[in-house]
VOROTI-891852 format. One record per atom (N, C-alpha, C, O, CB): residue number from 1; residue in one letter; atom name; x, y, z. Coordinates in steps of 0.05 Angstrom, whole numbers, plus 5000, padded with zeros to 4 digits. Each point is the difference from the previous one (the first is absolute). Glycine has a CB too. Layout:
// VOROTI-891852
pos code site x y z
NUM A CA X Y Z;
...
This chain:
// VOROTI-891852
pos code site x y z
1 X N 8036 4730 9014;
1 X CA 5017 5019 4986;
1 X C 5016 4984 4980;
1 X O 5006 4976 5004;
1 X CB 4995 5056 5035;
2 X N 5008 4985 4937;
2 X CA 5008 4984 4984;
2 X C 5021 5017 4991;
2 X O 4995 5024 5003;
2 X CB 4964 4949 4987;
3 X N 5075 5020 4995;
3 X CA 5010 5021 4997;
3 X C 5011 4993 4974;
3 X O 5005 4977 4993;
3 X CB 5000 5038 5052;
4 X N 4997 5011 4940;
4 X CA 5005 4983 4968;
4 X C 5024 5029 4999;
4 X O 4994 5023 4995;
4 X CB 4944 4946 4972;
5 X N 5085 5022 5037;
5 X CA 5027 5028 4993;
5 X C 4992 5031 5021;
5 X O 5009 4995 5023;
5 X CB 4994 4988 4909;
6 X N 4989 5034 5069;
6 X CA 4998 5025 5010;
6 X C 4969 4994 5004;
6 X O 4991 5002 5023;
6 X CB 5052 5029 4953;
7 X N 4943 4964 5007;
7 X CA 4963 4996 5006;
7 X C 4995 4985 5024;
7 X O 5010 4978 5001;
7 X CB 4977 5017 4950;
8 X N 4997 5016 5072;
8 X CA 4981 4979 5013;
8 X C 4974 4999 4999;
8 X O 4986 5020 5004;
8 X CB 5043 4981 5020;
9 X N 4958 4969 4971;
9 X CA 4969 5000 4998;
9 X C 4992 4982 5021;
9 X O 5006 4977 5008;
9 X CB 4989 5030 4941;
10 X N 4984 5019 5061;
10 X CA 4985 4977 5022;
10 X C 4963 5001 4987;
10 X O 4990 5013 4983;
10 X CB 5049 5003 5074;
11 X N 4952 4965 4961;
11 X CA 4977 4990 4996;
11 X C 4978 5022 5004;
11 X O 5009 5020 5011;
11 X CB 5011 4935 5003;
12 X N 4960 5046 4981;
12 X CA 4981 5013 5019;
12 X C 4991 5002 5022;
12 X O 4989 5019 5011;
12 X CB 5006 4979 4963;
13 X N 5012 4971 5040;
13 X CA 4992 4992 5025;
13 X C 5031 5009 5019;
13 X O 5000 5005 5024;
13 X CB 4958 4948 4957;
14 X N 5052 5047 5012;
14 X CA 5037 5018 5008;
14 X C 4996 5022 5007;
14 X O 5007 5007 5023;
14 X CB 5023 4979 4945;
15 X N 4956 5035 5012;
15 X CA 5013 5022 5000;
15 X C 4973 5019 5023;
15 X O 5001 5020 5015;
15 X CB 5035 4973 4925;
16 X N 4936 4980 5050;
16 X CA 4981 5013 5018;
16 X C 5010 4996 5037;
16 X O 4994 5018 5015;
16 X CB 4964 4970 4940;
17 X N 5057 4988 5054;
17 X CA 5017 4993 5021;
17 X C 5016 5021 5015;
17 X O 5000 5006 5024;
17 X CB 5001 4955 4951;
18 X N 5016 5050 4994;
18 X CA 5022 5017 5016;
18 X C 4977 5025 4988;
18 X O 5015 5016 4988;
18 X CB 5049 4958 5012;
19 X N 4917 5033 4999;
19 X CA 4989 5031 5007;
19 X C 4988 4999 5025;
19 X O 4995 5022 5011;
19 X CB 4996 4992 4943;
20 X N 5002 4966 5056;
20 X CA 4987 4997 5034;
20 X C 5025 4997 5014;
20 X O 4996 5005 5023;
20 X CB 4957 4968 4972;
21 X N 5064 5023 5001;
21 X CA 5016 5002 5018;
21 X C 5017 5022 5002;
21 X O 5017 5001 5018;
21 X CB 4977 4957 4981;
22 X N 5003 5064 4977;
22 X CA 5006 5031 5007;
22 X C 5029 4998 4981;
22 X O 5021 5011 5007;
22 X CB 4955 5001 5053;
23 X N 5023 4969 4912;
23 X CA 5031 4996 4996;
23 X C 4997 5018 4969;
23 X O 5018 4999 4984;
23 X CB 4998 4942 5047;
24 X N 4967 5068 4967;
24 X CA 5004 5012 4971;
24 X C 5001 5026 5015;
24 X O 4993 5009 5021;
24 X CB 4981 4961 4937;
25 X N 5045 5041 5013;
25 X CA 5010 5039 5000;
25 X C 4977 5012 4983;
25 X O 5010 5016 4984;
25 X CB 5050 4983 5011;
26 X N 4914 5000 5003;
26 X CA 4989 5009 4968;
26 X C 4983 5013 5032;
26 X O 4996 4989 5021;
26 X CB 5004 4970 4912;
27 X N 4994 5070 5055;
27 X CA 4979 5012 5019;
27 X C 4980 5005 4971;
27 X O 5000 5017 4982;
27 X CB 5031 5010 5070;
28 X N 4951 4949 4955;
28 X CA 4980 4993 4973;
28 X C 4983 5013 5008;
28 X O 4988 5005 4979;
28 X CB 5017 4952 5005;
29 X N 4980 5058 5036;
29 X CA 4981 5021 4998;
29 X C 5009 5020 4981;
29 X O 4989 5008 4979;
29 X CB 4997 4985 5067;
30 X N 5038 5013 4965;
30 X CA 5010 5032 4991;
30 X C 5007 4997 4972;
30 X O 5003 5020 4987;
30 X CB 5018 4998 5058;
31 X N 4981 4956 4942;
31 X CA 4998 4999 4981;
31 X C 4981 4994 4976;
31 X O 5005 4997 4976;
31 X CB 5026 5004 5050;
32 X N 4944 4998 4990;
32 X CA 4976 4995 4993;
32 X C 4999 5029 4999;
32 X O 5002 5009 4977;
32 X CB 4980 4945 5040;
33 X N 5015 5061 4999;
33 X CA 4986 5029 4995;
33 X C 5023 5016 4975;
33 X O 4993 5023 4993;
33 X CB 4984 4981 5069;
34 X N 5035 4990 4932;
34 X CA 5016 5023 4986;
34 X C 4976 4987 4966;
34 X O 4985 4981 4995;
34 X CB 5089 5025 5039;
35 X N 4938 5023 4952;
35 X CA 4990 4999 4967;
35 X C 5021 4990 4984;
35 X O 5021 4993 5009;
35 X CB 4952 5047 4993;
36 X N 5021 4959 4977;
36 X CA 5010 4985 4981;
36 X C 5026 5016 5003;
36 X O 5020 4992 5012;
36 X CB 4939 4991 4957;
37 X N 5038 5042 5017;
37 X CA 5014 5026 5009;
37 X C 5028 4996 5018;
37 X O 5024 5002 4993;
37 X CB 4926 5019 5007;
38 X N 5044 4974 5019;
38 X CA 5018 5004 5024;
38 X C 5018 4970 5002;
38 X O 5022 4998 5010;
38 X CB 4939 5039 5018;
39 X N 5023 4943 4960;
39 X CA 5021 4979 5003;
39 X C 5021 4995 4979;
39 X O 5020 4986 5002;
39 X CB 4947 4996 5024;
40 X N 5022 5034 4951;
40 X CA 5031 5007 4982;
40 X C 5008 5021 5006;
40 X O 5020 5003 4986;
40 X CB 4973 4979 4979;
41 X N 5003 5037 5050;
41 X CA 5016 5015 5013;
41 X C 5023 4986 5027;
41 X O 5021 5008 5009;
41 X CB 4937 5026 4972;
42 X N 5033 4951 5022;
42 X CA 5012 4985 5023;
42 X C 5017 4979 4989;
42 X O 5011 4983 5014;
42 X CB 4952 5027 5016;
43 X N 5037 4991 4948;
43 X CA 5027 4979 4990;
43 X C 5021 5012 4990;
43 X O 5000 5020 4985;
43 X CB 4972 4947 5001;
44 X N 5052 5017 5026;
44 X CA 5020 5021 4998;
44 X C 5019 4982 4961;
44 X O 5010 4978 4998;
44 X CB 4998 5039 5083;
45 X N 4989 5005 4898;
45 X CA 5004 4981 4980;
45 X C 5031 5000 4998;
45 X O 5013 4984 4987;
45 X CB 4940 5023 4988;
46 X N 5054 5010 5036;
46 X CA 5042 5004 4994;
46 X C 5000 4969 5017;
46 X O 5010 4981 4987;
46 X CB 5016 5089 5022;
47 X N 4966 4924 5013;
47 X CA 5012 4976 5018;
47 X C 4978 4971 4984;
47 X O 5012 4979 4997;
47 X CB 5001 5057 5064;
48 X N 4966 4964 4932;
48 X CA 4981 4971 4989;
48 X C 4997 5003 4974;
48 X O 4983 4987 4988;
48 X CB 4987 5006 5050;
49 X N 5046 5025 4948;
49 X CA 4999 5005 4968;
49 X C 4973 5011 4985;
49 X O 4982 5004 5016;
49 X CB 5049 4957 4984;
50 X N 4965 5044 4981;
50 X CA 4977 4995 4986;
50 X C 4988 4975 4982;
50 X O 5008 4993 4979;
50 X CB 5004 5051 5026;
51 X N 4967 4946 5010;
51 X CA 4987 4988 4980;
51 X C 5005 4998 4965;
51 X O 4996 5018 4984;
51 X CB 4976 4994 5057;
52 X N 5034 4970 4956;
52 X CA 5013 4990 4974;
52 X C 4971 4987 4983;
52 X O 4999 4977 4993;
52 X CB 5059 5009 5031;
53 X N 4919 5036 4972;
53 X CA 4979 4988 4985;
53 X C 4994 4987 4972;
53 X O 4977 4991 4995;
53 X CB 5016 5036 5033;
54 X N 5029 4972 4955;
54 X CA 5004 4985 4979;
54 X C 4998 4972 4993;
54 X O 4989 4990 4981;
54 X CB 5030 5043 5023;
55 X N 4997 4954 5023;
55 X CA 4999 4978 5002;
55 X C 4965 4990 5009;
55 X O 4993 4977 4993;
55 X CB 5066 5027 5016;
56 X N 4928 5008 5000;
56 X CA 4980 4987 5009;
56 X C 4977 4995 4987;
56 X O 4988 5015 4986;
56 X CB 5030 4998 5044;
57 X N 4977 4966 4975;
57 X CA 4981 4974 4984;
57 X C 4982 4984 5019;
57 X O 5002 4985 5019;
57 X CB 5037 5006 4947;
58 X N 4933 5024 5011;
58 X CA 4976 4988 5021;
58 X C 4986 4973 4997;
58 X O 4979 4993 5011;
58 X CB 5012 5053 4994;
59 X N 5029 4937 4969;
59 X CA 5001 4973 4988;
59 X C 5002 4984 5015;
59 X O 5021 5002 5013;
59 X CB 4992 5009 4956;
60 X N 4968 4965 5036;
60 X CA 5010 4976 5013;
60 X C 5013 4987 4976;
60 X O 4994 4998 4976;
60 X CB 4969 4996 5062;
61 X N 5066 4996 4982;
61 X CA 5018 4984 4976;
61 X C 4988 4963 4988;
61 X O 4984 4982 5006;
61 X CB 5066 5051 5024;
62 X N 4964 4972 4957;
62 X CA 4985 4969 4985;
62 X C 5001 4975 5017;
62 X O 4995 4997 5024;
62 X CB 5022 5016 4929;
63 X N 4990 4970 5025;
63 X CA 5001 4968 5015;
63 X C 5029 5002 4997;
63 X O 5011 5016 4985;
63 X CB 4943 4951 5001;
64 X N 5060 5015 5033;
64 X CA 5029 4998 5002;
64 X C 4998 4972 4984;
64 X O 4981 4985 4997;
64 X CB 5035 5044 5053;
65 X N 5011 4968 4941;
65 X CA 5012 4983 4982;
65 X C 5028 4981 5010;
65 X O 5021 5012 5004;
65 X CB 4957 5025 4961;
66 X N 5019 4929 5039;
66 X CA 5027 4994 5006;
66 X C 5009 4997 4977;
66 X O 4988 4992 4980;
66 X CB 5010 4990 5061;
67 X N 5036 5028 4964;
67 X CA 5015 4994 4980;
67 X C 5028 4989 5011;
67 X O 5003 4998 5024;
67 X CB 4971 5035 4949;
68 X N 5047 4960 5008;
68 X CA 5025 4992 5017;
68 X C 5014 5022 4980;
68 X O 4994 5003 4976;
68 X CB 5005 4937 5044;
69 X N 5019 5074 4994;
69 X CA 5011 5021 4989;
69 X C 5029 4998 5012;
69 X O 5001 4995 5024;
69 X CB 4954 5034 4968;
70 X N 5069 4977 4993;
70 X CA 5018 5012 5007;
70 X C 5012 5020 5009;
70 X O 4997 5019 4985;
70 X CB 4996 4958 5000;
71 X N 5023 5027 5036;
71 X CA 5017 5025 4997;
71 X C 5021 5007 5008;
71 X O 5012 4981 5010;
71 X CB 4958 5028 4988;
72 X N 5046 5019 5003;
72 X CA 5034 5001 5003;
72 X C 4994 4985 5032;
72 X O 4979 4998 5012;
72 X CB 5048 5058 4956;
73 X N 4999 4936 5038;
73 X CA 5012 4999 5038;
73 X C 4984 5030 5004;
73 X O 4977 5005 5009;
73 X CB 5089 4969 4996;
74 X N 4949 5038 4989;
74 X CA 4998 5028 5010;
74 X C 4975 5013 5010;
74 X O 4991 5006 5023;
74 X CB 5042 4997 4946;
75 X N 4956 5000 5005;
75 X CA 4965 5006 5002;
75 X C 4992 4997 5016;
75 X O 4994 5019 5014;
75 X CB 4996 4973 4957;
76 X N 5003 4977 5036;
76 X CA 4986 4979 5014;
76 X C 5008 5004 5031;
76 X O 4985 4999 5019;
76 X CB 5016 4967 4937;
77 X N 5026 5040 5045;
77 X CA 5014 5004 5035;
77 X C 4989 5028 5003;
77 X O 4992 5007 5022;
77 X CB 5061 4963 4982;
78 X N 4947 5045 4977;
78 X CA 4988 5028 5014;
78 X C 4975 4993 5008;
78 X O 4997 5000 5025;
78 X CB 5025 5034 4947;
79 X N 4957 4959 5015;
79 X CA 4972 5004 5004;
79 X C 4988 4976 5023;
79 X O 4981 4998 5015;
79 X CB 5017 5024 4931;
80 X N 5027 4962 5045;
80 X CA 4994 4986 5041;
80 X C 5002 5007 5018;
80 X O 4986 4991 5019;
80 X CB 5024 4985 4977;
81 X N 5014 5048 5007;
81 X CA 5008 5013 5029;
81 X C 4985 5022 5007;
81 X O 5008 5013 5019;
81 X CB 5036 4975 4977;
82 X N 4930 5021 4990;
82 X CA 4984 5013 5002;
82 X C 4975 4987 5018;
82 X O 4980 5011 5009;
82 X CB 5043 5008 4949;
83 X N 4985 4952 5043;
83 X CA 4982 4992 5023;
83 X C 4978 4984 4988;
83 X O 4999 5000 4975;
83 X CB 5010 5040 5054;
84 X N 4970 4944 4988;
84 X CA 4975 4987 4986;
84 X C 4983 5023 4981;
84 X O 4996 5024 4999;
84 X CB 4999 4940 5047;
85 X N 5000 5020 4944;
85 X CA 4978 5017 4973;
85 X C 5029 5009 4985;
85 X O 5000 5025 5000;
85 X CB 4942 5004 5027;
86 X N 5069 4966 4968;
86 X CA 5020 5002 4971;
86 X C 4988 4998 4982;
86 X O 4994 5021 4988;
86 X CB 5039 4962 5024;
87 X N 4961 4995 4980;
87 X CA 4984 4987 4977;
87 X C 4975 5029 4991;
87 X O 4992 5007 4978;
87 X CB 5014 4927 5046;
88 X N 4991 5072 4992;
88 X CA 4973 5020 4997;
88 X C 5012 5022 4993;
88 X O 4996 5012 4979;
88 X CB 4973 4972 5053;
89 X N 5048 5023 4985;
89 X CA 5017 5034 4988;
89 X C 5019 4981 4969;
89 X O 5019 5015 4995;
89 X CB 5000 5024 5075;
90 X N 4981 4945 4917;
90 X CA 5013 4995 4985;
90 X C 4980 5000 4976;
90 X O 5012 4997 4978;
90 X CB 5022 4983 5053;
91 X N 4947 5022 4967;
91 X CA 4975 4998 4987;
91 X C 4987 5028 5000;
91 X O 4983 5005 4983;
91 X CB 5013 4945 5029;
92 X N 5011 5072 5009;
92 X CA 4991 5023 5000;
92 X C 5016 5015 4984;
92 X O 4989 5017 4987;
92 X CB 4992 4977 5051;
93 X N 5054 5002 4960;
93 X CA 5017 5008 4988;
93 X C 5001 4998 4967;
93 X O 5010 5016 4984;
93 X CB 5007 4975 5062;
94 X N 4963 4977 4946;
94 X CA 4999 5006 4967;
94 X C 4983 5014 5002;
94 X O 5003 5023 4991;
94 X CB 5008 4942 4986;
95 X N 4960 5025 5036;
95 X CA 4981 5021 4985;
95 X C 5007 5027 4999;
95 X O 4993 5011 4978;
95 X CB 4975 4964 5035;
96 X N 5045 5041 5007;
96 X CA 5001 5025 4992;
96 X C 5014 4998 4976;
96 X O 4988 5012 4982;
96 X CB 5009 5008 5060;
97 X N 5029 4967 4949;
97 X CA 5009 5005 4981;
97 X C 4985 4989 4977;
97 X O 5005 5011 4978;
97 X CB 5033 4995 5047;
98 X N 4944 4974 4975;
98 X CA 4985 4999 4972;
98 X C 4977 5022 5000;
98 X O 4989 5004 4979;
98 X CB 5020 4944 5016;
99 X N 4986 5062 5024;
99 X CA 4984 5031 4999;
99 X C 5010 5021 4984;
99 X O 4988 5012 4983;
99 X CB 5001 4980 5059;
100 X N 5031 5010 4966;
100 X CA 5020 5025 4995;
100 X C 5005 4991 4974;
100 X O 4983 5013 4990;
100 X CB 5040 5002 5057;
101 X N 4990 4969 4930;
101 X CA 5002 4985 4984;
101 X C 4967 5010 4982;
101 X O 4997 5019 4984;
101 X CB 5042 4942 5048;
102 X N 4946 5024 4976;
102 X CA 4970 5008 4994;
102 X C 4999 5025 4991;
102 X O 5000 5004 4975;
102 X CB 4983 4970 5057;
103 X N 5016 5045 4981;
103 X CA 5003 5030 5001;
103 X C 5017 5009 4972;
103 X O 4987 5014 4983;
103 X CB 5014 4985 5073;
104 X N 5020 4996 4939;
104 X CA 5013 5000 4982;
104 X C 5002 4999 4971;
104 X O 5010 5013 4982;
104 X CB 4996 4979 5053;
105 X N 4979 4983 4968;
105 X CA 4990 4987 4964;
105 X C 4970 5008 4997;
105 X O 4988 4995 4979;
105 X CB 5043 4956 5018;
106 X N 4956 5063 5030;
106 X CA 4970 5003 4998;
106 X C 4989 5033 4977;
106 X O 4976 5005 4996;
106 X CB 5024 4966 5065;
């Protein structure tokens, strides 16, 4: 198990572990038999929101680039206390905005 802020990821060999031993909540038959139908009926969107499909992108992203970059105290202490993978949500945060930007002058 691995824990990155609120996310936990386990392995395959984990999670196949804890289903023999009776530790998962998913009654995966019953959710095998339902239709397409019924399992968006079964999501509750006032409490898990709606899907925000705009953002989504079926692009593999490029080659990454080192650079030495500056920035405020400030900035930099926020996007640390957000935990490992900063660096990554800090890089997700331009692209949207050079997207959105994009959009603009397009």
């Amino acid at each position: 198990m691995r824990r990155e802020g609120t996310i936990v990821r386990y392995t395959a060999e984990e999670l196949d572990e804890m289903m023999r031993r009776g530790e998962d909540k998913t009654d995966v038959d019953a959710l095998r038999a339902m239709t397409d139908e019924q399992v968006e009926a079964s999501i509750d969107l006032e409490d898990e929101g709606s899907p925000d499909w705009s953002t989504l992108s079926a692009e593999l992203p490029g080659a990454s680039e080192s650079i030495t970059i500056l920035y405020d105290s400030e900035v930099l202490e926020w996007f640390r206390a957000k935990g490992s993978g900063y660096k990554t949500l800090m890089n997700e945060v331009l692209r949207s905005y050079v997207e959105e930007q994009s959009k603009k002058t397009a």
